[in-house]
Backbone atoms as SQL, in Angstrom:
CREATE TABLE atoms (id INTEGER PRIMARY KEY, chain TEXT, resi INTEGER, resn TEXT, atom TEXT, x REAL, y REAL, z REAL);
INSERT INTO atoms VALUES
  (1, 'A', 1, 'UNK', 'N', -30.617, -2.248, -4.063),
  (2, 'A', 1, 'UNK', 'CA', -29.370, -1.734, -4.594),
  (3, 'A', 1, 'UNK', 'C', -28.515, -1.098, -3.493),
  (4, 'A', 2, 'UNK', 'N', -28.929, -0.418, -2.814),
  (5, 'A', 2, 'UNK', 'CA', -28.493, 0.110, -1.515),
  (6, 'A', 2, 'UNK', 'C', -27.612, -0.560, -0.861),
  (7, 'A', 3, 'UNK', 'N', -28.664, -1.643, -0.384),
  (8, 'A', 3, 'UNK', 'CA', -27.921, -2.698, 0.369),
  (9, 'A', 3, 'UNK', 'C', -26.841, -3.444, -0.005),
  (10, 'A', 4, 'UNK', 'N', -26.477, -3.811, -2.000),
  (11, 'A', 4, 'UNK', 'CA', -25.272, -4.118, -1.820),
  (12, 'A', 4, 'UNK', 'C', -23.736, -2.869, -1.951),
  (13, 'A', 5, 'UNK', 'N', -24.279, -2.020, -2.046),
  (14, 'A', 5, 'UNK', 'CA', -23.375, -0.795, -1.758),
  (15, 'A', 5, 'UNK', 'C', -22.368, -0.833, -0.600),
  (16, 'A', 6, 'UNK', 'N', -23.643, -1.170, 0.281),
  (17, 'A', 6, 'UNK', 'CA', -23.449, -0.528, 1.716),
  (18, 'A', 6, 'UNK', 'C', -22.632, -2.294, 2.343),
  (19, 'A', 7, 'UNK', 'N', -22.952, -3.341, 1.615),
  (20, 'A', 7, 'UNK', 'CA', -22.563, -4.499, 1.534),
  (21, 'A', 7, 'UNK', 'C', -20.624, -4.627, 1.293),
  (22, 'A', 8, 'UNK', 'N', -20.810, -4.287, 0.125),
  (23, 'A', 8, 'UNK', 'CA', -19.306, -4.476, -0.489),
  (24, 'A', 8, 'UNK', 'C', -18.590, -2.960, 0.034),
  (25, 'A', 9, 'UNK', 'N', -19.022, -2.259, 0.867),
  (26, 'A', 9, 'UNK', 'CA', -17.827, -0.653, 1.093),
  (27, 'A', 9, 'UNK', 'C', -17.074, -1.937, 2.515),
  (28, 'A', 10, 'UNK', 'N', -17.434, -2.320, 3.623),
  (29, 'A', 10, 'UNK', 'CA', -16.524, -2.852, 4.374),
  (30, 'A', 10, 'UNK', 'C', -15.441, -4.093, 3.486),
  (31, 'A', 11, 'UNK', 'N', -15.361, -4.380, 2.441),
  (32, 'A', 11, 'UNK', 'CA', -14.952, -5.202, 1.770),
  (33, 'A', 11, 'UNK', 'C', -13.486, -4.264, 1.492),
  (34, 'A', 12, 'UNK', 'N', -14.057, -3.245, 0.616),
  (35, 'A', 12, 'UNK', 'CA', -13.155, -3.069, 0.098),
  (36, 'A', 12, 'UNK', 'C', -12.248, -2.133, 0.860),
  (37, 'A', 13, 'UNK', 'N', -12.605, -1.669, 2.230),
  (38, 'A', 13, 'UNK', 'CA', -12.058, -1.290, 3.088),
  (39, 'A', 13, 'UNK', 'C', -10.891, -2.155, 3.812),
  (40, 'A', 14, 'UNK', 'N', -11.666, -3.334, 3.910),
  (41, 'A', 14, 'UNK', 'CA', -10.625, -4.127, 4.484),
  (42, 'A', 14, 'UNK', 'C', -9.608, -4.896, 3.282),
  (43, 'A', 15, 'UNK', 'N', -9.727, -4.572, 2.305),
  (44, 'A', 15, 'UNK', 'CA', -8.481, -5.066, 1.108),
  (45, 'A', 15, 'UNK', 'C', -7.558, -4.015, 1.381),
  (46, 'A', 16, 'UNK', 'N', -7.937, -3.047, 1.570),
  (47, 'A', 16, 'UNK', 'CA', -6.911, -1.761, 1.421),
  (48, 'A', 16, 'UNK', 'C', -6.146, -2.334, 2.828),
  (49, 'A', 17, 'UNK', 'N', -6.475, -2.289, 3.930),
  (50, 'A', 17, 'UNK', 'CA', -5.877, -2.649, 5.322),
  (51, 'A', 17, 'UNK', 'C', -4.849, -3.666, 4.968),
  (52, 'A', 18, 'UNK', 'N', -5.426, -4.994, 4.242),
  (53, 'A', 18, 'UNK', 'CA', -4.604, -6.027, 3.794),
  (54, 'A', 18, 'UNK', 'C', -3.814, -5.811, 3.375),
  (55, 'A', 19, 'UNK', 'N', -3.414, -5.216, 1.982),
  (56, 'A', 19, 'UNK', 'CA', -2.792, -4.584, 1.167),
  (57, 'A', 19, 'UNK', 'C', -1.492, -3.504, 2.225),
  (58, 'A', 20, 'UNK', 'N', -1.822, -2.758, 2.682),
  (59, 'A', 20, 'UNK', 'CA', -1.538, -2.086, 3.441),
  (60, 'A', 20, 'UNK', 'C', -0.195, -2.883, 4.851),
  (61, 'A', 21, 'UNK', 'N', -0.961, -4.132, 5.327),
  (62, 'A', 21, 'UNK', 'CA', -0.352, -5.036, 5.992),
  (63, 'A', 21, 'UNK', 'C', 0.917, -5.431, 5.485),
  (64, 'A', 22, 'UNK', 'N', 0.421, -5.744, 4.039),
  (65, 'A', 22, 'UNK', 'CA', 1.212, -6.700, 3.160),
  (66, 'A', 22, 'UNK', 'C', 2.607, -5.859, 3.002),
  (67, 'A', 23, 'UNK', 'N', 2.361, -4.377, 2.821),
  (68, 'A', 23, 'UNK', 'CA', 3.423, -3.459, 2.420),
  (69, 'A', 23, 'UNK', 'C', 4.513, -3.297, 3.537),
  (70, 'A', 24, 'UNK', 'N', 4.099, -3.468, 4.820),
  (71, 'A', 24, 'UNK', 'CA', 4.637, -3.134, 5.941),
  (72, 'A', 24, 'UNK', 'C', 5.873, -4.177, 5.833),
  (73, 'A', 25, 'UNK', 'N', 4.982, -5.626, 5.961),
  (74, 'A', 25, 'UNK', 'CA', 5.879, -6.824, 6.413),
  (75, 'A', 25, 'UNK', 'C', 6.838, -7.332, 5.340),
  (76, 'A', 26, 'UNK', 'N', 6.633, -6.549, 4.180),
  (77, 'A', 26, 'UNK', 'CA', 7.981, -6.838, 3.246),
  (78, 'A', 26, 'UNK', 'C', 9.275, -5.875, 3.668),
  (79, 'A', 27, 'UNK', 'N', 8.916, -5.442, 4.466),
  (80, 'A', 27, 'UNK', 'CA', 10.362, -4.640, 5.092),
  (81, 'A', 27, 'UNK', 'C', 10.874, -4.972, 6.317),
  (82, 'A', 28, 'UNK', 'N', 10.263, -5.630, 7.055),
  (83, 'A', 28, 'UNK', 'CA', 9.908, -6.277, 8.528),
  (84, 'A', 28, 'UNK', 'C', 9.279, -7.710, 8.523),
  (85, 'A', 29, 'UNK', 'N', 9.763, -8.427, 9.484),
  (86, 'A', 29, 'UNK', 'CA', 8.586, -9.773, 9.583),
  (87, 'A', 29, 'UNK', 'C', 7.336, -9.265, 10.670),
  (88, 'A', 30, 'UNK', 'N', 6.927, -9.958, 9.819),
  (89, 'A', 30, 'UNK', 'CA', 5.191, -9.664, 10.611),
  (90, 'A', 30, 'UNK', 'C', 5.482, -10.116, 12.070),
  (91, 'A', 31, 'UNK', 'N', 6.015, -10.583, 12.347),
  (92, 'A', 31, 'UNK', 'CA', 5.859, -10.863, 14.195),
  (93, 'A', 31, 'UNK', 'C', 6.790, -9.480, 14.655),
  (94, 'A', 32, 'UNK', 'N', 7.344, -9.057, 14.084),
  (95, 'A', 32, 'UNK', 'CA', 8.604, -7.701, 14.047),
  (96, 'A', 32, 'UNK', 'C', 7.951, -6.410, 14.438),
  (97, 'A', 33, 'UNK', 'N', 6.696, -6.110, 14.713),
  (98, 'A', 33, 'UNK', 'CA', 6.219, -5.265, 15.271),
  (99, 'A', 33, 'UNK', 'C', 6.612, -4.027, 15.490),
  (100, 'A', 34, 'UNK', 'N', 7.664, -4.105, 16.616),
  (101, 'A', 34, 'UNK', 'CA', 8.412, -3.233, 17.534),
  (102, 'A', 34, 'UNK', 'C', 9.121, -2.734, 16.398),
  (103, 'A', 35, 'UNK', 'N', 9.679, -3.846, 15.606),
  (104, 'A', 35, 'UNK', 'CA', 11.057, -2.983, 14.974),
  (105, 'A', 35, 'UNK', 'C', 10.077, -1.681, 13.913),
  (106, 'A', 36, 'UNK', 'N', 9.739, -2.481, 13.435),
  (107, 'A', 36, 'UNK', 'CA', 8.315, -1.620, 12.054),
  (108, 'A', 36, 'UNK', 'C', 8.261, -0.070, 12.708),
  (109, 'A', 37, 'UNK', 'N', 7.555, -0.754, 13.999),
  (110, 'A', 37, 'UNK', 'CA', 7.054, 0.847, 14.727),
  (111, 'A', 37, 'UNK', 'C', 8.159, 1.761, 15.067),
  (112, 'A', 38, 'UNK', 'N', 9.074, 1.169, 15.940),
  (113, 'A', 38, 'UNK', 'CA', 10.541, 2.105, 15.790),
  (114, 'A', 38, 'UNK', 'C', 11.385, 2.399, 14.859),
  (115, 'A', 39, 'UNK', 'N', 11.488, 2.042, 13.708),
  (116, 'A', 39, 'UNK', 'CA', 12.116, 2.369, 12.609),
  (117, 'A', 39, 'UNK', 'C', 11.439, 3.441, 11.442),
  (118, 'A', 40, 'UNK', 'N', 9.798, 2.422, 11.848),
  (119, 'A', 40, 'UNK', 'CA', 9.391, 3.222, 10.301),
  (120, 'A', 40, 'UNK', 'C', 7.757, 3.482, 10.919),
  (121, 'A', 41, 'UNK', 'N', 7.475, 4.680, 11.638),
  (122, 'A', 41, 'UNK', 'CA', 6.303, 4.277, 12.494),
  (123, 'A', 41, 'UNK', 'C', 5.231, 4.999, 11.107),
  (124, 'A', 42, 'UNK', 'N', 4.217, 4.705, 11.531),
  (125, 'A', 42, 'UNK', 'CA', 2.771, 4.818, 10.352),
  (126, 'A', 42, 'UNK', 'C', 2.559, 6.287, 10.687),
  (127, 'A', 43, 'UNK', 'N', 1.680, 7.102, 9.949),
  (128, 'A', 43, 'UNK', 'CA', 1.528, 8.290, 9.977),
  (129, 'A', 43, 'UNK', 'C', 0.863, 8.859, 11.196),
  (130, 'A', 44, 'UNK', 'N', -0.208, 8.071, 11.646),
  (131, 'A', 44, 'UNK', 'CA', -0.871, 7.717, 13.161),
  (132, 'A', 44, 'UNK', 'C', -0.156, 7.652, 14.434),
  (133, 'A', 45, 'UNK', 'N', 0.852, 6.875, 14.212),
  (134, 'A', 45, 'UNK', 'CA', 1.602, 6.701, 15.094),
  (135, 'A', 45, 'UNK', 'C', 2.907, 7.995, 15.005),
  (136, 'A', 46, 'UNK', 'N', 3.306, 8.530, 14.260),
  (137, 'A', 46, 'UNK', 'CA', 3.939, 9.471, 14.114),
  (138, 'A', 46, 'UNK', 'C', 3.440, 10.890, 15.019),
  (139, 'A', 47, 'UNK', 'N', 1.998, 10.962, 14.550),
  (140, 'A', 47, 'UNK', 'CA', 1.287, 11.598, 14.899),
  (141, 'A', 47, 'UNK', 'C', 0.936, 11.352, 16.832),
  (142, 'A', 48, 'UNK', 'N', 0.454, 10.413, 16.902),
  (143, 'A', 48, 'UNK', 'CA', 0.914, 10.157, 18.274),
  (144, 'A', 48, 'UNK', 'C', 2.095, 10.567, 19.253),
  (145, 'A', 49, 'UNK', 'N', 3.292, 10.062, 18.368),
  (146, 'A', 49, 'UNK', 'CA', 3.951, 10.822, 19.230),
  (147, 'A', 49, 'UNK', 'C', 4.376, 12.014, 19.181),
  (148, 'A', 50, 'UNK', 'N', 4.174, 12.870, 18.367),
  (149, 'A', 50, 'UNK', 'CA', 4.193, 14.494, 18.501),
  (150, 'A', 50, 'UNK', 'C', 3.479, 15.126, 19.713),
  (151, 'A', 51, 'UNK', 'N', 2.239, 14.371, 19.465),
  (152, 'A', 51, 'UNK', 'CA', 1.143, 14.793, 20.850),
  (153, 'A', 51, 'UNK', 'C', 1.620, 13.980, 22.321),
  (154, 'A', 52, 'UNK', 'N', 3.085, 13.747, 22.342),
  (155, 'A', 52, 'UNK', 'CA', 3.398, 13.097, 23.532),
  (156, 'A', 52, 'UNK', 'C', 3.346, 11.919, 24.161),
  (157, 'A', 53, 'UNK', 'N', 2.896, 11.079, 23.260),
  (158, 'A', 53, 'UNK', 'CA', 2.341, 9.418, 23.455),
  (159, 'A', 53, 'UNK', 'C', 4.112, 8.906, 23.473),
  (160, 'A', 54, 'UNK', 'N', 4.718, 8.295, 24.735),
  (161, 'A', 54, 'UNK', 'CA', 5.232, 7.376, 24.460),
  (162, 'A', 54, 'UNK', 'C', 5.562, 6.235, 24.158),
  (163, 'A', 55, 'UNK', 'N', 5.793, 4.999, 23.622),
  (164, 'A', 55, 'UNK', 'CA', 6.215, 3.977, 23.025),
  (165, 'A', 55, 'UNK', 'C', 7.423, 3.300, 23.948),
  (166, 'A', 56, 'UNK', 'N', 6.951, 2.096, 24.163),
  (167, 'A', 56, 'UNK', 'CA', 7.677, 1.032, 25.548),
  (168, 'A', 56, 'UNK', 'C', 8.068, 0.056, 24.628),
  (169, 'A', 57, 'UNK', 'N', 9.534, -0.177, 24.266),
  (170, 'A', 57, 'UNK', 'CA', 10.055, -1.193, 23.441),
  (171, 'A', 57, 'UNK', 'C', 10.581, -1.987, 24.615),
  (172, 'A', 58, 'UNK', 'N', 10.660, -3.467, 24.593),
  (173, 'A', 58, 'UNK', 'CA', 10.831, -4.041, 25.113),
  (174, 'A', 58, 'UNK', 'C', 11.323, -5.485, 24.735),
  (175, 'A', 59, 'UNK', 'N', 12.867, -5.969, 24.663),
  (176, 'A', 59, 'UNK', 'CA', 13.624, -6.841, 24.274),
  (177, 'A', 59, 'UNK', 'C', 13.715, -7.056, 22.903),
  (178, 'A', 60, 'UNK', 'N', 14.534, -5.350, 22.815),
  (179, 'A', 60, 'UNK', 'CA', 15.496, -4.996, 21.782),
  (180, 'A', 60, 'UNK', 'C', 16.981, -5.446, 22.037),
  (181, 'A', 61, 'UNK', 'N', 17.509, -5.187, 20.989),
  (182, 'A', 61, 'UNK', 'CA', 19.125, -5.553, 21.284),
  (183, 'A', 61, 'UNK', 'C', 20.009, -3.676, 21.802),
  (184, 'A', 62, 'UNK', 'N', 20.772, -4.131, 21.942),
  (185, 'A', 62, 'UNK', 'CA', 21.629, -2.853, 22.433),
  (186, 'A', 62, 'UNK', 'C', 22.234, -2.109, 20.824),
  (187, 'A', 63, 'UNK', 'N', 22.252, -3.035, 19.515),
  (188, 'A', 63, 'UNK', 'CA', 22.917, -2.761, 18.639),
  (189, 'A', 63, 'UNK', 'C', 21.408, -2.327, 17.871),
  (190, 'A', 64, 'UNK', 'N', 20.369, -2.406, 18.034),
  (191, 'A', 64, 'UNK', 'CA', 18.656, -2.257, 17.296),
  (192, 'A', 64, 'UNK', 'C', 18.611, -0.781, 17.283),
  (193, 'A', 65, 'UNK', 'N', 18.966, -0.716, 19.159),
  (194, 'A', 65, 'UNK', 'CA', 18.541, 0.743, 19.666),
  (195, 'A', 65, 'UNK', 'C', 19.095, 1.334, 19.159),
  (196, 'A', 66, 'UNK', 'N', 20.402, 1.697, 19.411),
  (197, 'A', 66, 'UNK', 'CA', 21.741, 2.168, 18.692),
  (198, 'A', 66, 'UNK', 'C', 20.786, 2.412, 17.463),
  (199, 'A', 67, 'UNK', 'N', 20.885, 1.982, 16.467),
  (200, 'A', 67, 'UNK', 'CA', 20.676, 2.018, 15.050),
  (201, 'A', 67, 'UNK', 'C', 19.238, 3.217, 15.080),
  (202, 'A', 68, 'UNK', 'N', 18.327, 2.744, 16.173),
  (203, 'A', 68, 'UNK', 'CA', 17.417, 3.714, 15.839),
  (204, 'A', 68, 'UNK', 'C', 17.593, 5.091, 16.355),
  (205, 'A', 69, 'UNK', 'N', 18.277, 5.335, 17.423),
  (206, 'A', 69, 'UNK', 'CA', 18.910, 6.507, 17.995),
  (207, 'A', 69, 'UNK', 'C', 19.691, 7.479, 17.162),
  (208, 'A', 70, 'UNK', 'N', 20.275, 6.567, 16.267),
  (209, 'A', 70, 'UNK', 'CA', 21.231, 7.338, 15.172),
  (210, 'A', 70, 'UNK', 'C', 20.686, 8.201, 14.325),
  (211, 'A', 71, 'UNK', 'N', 19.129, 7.349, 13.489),
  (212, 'A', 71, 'UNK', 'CA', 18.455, 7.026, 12.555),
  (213, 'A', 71, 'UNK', 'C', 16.987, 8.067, 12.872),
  (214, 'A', 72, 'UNK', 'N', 16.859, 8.415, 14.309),
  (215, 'A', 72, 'UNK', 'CA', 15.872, 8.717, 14.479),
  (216, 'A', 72, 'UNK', 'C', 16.171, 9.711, 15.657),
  (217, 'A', 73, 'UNK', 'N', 16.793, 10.310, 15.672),
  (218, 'A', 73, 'UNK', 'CA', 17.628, 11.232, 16.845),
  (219, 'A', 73, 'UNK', 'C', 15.696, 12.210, 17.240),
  (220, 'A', 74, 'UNK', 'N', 15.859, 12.474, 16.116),
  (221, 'A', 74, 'UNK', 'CA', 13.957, 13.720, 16.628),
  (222, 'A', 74, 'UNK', 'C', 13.390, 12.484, 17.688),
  (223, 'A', 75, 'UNK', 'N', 13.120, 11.985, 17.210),
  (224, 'A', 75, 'UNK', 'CA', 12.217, 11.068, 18.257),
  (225, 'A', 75, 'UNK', 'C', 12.686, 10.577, 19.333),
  (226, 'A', 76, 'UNK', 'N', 13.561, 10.655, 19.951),
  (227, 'A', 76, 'UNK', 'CA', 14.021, 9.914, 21.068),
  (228, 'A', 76, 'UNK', 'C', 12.745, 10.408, 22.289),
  (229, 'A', 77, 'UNK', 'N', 12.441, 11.337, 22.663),
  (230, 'A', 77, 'UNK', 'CA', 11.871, 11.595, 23.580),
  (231, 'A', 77, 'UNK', 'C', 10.334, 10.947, 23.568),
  (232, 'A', 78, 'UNK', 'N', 9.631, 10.316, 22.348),
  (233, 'A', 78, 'UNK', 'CA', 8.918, 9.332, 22.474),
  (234, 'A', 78, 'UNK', 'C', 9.254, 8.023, 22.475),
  (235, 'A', 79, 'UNK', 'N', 10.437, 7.426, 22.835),
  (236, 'A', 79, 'UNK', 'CA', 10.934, 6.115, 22.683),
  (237, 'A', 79, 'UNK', 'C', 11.178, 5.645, 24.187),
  (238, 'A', 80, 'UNK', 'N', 10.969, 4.709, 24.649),
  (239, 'A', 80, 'UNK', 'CA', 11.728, 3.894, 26.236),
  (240, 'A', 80, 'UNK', 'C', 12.024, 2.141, 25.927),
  (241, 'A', 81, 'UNK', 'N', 13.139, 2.021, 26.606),
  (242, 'A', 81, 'UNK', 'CA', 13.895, 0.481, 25.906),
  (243, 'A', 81, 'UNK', 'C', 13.698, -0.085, 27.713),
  (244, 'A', 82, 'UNK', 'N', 12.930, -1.415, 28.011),
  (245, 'A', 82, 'UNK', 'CA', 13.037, -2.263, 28.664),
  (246, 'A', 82, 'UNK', 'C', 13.984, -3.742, 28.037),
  (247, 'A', 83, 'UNK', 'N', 14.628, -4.501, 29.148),
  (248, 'A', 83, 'UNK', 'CA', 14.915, -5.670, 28.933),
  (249, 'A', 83, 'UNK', 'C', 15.664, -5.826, 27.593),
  (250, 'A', 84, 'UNK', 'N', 16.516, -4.356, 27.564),
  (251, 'A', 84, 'UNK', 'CA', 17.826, -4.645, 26.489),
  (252, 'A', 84, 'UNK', 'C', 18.700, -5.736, 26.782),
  (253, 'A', 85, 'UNK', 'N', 18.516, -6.547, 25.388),
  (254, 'A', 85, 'UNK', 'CA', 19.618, -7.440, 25.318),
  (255, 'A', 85, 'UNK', 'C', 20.976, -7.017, 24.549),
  (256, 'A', 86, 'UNK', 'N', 21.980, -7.751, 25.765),
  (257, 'A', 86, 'UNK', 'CA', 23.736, -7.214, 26.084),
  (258, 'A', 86, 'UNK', 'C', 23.865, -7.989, 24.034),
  (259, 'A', 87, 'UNK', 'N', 24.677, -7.066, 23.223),
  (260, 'A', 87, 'UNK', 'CA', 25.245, -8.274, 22.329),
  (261, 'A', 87, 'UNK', 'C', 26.685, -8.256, 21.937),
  (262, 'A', 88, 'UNK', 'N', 27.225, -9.298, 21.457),
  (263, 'A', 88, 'UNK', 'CA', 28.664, -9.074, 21.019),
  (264, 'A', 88, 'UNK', 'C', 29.073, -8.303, 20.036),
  (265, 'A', 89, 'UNK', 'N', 29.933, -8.592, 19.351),
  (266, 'A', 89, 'UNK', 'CA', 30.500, -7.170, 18.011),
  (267, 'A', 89, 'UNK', 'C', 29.885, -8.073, 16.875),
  (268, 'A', 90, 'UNK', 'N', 29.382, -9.347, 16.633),
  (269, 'A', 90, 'UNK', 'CA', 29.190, -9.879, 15.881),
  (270, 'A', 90, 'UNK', 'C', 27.285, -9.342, 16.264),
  (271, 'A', 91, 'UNK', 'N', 26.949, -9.205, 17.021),
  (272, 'A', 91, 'UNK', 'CA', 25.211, -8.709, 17.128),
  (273, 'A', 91, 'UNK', 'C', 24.518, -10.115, 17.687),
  (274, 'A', 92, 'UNK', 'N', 25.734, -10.930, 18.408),
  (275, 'A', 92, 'UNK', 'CA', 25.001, -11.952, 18.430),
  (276, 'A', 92, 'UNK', 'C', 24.584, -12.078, 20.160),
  (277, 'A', 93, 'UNK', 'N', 23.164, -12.238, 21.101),
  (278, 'A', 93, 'UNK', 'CA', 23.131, -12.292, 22.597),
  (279, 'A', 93, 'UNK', 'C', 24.548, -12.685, 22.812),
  (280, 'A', 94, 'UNK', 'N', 24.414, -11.695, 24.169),
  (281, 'A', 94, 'UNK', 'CA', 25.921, -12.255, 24.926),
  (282, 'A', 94, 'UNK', 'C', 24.933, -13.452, 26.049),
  (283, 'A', 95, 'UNK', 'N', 25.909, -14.573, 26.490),
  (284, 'A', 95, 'UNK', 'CA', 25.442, -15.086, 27.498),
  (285, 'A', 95, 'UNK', 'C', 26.385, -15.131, 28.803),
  (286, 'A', 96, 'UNK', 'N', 25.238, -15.505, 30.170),
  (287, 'A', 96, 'UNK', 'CA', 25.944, -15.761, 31.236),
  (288, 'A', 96, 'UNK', 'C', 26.876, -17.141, 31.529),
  (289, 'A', 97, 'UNK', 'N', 28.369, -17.104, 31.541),
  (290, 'A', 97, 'UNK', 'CA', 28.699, -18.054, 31.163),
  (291, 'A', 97, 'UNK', 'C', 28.428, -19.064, 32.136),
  (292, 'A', 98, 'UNK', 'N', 27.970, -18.988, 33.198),
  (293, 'A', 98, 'UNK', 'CA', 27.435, -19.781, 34.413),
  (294, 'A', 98, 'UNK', 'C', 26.373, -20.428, 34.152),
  (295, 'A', 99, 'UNK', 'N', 25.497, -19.918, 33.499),
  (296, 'A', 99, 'UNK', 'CA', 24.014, -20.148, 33.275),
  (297, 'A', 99, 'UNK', 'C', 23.330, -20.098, 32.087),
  (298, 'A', 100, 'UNK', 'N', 23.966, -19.655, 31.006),
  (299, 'A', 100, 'UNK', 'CA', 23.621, -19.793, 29.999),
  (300, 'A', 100, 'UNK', 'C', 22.514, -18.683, 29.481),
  (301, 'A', 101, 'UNK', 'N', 22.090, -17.798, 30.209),
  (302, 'A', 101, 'UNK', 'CA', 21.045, -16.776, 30.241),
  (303, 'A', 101, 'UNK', 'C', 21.632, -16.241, 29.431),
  (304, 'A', 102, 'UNK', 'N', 20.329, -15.251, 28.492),
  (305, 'A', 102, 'UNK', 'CA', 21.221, -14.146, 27.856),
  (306, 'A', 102, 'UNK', 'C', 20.910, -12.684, 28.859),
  (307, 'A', 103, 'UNK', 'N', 21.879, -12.111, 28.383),
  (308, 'A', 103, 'UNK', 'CA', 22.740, -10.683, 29.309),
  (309, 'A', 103, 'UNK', 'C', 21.497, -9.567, 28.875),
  (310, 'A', 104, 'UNK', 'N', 20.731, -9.153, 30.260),
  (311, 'A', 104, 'UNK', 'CA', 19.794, -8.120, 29.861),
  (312, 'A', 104, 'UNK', 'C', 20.496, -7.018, 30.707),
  (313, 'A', 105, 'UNK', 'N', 20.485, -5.847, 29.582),
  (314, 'A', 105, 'UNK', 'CA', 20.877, -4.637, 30.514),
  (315, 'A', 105, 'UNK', 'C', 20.141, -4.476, 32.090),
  (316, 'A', 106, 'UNK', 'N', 20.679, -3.815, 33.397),
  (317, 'A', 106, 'UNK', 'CA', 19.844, -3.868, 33.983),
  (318, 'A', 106, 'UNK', 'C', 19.339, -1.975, 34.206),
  (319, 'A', 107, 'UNK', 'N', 18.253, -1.990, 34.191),
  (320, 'A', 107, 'UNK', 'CA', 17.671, -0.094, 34.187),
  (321, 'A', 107, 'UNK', 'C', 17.149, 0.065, 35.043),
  (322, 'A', 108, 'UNK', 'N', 17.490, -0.563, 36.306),
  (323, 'A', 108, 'UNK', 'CA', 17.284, -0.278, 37.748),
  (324, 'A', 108, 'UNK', 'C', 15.817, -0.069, 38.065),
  (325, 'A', 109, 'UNK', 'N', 15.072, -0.833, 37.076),
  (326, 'A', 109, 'UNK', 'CA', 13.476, -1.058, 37.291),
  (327, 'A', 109, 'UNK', 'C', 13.409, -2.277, 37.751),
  (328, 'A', 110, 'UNK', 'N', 12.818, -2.700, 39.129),
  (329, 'A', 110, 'UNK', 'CA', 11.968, -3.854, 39.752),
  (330, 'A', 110, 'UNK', 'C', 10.615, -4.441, 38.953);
């Protein structure tokens, strides 16, 4: 009897996680990660950054950040933006008209 106790508790541990998953990515797409965590971070991660943990976002838009800066002014001092992408008034990449690249801010990191 024991044994299926001790059997079905990782089970139903990991439904809750699922479940849990499931709740996240109806507000976000599951590959959306970054945005999830900068917008709407988990209680863990909240917690993290109180205790000073910073968070490295990396190829956000210039109009994302914005939004979370506004939205999330307490937290800025756990937040850092690499490889911002430039966008138009429409939110759409700007490109290089030479090359077709899209326009990354540059933050004077090598």
């Amino acid at each position: 009897m024991k044994a299926r106790c001790i059997t079905l508790f990782p089970i139903v541990i990991s439904l809750g996680t699922i479940s849990n998953c499931q709740a996240v990515s109806a507000e976000f797409a599951p590959d959306d990660w970054q945005m999830r965590r900068l917008m709407s971070p988990s209680e863990s991660e909240a917690q993290a950054e109180s205790a000073g943990q910073v968070m490295i976002y990396d190829g956000l838009t210039d109009k994302q950040i914005s939004s979370a800066l506004d939205q999330h002014f307490n937290r800025i001092e756990a937040m850092m933006f690499t490889s911002v992408i430039i966008t138009d008034s429409a939110g759409l990449p700007k490109q290089d008209p030479l090359t077709g690249e899209i326009l990354i801010e540059q933050d004077g990191c090598d």
